[in-house]
Structure formats: structure tokens, C-alpha cells
C-alpha positions, 0 to 999 in steps of 0.5 A: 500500500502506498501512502501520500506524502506532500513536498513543498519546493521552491519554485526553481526546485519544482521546475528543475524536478518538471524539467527532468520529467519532461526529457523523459528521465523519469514517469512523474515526479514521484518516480523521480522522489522514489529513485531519489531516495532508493539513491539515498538509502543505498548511499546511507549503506555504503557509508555503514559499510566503509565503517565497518571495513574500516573497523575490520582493517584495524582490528576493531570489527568482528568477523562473523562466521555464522548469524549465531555469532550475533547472538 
């Protein structure tokens, strides 16, 4: 199920965003916000991951060789 969300933009934003849409980039706005935030999110990952190999490459990280080592 989806739910609504309202955005407001200023109006170089909005037209910036249209734009995009109209070069046929995306369907409507709200795939461009959807693709927006898959990007962010898989951003937010690759971040969490540096930090981990950087832990790992310092002896800080734990390397699991099982789910039950979370335990």
C-alpha cells in the first residue's frame, strides 16, 4: 500500500524536478522522489559499510562466521 506524502519546493526546485520529467528521465515526479531516495538509502549503506571495513582493517570489527555469532 502506498501512502501520500506532500513536498513543498521552491519554485526553481519544482521546475528543475518538471524539467527532468519532461526529457523523459523519469514517469512523474514521484518516480523521480522514489529513485531519489532508493539513491539515498543505498548511499546511507555504503557509508555503514566503509565503517565497518574500516573497523575490520584495524582490528576493531568482528568477523562473523555464522548469524549465531550475533547472538
Amino acid at each position: 500500500m502506498r501512502e501520500i506524502i506532500n513536498l513543498s519546493l521552491p519554485r526553481a526546485m519544482a521546475k528543475s524536478v518538471d524539467d527532468i520529467v519532461k526529457e523523459g528521465s523519469y514517469a512523474s515526479r514521484s518516480e523521480f522522489f522514489r529513485e531519489l531516495l532508493r539513491m539515498w538509502m543505498e548511499g546511507k549503506i555504503l557509508k555503514e559499510l566503509a565503517v565497518s571495513q574500516r573497523e575490520i582493517a584495524v582490528g576493531k570489527g568482528k568477523i562473523l562466521k555464522s548469524l549465531k555469532d550475533l547472538r
